[in-house]
C-alpha atoms as an extended CHARMM CRD file, in Angstrom:
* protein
*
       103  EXT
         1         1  UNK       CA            -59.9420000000        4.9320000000       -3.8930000000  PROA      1               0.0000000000
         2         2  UNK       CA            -63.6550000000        4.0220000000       -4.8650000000  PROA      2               0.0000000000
         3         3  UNK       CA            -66.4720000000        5.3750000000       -3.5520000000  PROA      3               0.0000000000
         4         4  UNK       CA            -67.2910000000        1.9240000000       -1.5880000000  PROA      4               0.0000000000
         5         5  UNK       CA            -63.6700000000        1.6090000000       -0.0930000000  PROA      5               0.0000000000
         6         6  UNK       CA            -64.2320000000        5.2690000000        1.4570000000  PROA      6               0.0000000000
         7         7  UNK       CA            -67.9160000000        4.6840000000        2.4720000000  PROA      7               0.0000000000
         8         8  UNK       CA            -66.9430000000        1.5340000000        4.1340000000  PROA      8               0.0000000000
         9         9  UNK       CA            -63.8750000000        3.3500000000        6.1570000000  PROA      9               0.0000000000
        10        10  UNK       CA            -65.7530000000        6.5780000000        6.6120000000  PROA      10              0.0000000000
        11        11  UNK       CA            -68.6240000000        4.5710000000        8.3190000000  PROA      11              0.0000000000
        12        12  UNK       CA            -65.7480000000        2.4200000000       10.6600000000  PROA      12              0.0000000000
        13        13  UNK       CA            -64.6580000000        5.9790000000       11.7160000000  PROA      13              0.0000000000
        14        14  UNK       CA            -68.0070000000        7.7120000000       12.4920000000  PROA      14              0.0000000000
        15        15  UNK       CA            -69.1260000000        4.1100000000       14.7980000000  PROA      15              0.0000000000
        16        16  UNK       CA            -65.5170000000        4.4430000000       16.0550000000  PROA      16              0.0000000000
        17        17  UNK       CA            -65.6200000000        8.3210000000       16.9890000000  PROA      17              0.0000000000
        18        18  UNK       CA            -69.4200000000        8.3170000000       18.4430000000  PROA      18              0.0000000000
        19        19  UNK       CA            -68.4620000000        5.2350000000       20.8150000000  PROA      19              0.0000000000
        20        20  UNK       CA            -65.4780000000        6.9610000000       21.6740000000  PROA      20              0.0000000000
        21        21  UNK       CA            -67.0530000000       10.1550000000       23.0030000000  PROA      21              0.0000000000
        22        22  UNK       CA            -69.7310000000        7.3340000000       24.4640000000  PROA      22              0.0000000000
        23        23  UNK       CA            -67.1870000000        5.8050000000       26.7550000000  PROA      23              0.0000000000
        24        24  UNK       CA            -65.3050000000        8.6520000000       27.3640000000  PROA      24              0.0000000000
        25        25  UNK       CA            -68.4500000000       10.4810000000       29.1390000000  PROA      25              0.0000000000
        26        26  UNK       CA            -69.8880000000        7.5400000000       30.3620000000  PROA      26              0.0000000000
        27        27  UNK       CA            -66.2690000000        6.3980000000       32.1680000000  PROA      27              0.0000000000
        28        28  UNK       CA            -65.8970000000       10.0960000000       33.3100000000  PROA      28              0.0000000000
        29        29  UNK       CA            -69.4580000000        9.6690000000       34.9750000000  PROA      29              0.0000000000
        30        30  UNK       CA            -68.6520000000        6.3850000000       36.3250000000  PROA      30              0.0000000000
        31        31  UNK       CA            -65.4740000000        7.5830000000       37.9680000000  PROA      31              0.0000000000
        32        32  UNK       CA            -67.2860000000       11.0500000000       39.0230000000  PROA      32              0.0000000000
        33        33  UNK       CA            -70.0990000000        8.6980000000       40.3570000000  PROA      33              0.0000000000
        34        34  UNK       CA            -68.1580000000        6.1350000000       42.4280000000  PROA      34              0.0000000000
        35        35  UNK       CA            -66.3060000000        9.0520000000       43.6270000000  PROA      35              0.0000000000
        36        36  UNK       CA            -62.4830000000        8.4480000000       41.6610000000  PROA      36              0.0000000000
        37        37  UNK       CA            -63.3230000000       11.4200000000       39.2830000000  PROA      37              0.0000000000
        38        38  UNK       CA            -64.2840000000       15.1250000000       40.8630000000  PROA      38              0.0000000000
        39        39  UNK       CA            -64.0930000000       17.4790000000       37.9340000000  PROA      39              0.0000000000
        40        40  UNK       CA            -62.9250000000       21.6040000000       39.3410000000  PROA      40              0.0000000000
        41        41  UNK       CA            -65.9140000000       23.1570000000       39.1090000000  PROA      41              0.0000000000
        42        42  UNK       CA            -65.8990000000       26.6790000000       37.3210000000  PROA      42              0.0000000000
        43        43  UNK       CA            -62.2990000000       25.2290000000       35.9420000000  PROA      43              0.0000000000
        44        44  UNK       CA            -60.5010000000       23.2460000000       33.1710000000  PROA      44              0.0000000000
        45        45  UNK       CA            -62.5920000000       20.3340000000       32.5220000000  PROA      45              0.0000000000
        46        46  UNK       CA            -59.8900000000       18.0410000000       31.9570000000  PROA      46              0.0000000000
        47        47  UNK       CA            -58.4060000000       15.7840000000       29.1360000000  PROA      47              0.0000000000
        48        48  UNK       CA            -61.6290000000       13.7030000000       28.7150000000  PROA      48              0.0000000000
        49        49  UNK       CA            -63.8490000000       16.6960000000       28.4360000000  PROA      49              0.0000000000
        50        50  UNK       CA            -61.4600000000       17.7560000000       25.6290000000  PROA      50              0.0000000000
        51        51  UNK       CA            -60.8740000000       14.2350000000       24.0750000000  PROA      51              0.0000000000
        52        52  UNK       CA            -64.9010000000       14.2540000000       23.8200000000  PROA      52              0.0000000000
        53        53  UNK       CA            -64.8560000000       17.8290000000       21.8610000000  PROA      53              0.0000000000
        54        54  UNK       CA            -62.4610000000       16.5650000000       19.2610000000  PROA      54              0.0000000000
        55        55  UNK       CA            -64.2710000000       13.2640000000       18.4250000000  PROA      55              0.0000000000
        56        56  UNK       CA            -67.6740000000       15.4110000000       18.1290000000  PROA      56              0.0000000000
        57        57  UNK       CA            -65.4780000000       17.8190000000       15.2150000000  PROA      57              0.0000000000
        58        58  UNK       CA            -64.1390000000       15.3870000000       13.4590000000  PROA      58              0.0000000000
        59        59  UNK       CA            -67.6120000000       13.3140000000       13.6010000000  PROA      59              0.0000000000
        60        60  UNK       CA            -68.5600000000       15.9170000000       10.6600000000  PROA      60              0.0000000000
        61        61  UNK       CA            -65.9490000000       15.8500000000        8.0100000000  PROA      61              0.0000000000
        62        62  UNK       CA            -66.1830000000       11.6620000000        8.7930000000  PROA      62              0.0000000000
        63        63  UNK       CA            -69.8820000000       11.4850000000        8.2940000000  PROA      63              0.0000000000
        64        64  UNK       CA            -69.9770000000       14.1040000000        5.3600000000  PROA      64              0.0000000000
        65        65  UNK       CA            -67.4610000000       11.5770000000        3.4190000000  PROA      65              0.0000000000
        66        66  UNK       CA            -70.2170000000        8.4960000000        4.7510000000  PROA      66              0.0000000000
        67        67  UNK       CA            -73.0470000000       10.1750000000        3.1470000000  PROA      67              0.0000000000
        68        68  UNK       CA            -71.2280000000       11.7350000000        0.1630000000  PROA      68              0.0000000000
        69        69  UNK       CA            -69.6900000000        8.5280000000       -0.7580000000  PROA      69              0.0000000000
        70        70  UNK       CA            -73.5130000000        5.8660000000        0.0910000000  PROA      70              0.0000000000
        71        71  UNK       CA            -74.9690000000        4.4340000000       -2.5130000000  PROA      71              0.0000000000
        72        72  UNK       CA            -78.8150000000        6.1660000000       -2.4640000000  PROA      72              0.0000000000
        73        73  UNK       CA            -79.9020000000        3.3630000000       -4.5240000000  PROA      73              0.0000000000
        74        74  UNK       CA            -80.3970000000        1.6640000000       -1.3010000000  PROA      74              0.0000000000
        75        75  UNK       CA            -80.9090000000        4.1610000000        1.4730000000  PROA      75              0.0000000000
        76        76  UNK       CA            -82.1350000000        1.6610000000        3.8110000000  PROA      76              0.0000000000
        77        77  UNK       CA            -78.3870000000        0.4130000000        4.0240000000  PROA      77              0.0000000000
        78        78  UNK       CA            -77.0620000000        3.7930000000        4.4980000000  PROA      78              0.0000000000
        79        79  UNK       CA            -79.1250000000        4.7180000000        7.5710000000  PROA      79              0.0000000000
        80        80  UNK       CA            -78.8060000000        1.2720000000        8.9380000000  PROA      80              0.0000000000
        81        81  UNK       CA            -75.0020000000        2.3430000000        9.4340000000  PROA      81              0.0000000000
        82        82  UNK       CA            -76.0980000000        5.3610000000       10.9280000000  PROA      82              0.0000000000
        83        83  UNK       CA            -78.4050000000        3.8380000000       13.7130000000  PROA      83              0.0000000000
        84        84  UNK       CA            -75.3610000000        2.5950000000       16.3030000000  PROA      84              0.0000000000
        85        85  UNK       CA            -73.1860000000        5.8290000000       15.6580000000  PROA      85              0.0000000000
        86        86  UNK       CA            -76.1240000000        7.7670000000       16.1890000000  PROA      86              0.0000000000
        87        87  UNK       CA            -77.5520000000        5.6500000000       19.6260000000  PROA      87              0.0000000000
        88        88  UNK       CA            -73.7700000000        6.2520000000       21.0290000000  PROA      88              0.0000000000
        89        89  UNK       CA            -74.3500000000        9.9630000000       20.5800000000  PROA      89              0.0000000000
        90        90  UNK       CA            -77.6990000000        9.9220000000       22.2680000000  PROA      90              0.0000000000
        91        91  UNK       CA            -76.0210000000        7.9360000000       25.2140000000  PROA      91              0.0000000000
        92        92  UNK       CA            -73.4340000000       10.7060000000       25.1640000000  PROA      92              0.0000000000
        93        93  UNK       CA            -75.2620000000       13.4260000000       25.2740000000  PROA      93              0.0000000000
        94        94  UNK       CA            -77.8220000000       12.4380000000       27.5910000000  PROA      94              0.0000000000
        95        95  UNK       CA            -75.1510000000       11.5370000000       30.0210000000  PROA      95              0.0000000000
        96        96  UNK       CA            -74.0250000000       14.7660000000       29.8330000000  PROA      96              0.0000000000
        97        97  UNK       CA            -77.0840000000       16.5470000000       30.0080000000  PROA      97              0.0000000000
        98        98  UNK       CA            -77.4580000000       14.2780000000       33.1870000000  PROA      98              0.0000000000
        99        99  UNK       CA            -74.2190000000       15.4630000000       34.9020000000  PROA      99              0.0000000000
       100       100  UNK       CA            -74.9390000000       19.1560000000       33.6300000000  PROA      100             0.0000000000
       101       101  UNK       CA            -78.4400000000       19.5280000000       34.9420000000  PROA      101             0.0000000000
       102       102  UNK       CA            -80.2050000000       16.7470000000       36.7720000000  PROA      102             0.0000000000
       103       103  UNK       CA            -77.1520000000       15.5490000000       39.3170000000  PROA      103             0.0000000000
């Protein structure tokens, strides 16, 4: 496989992982919001909350084969593949940090 084939699948999986985790902590939100979701507190956190975990772990061996496989001769091409992967994760977090803290 050539370096391009895996940077071009590597980068699919990272965009398809972060928005992923996005929706599944936005939707959980959502649902907790509107009042379809109510999370035990102090107990399991449910299949979404561990969904979210495993597309945050595998997030690293996916973007390690992105940046070990981009062609540095034009970097502004590699982090332009990095800017919607990386906004989803913001989004993510924040929400979370939201539901943790501020609600």
């Amino acid at each position: 496989m050539s370096a391009q084939t895996l940077n071009r699948i590597s980068g699919r999986v990272v965009l398809g992982l972060s928005l992923f985790a996005m929706l599944l902590v936005v939707g959980a939100t959502i649902l907790a919001l509107v009042g379809r979701f109510n999370p035990a507190p102090g107990g399991d956190e449910g299949t979404p909350a561990h969904l979210f975990q495993l597309a945050i772990v595998l997030l690293m061996p996916a973007g390690l084969a992105y940046l070990m496989s981009a062609d540095w001769a034009k970097p502004a091409r590699v982090v332009k593949g990095l800017i919607l992967p990386a906004l989803a994760l913001v989004v993510a977090f924040a929400t979370l940090f939201y539901m943790e803290n501020v609600r």
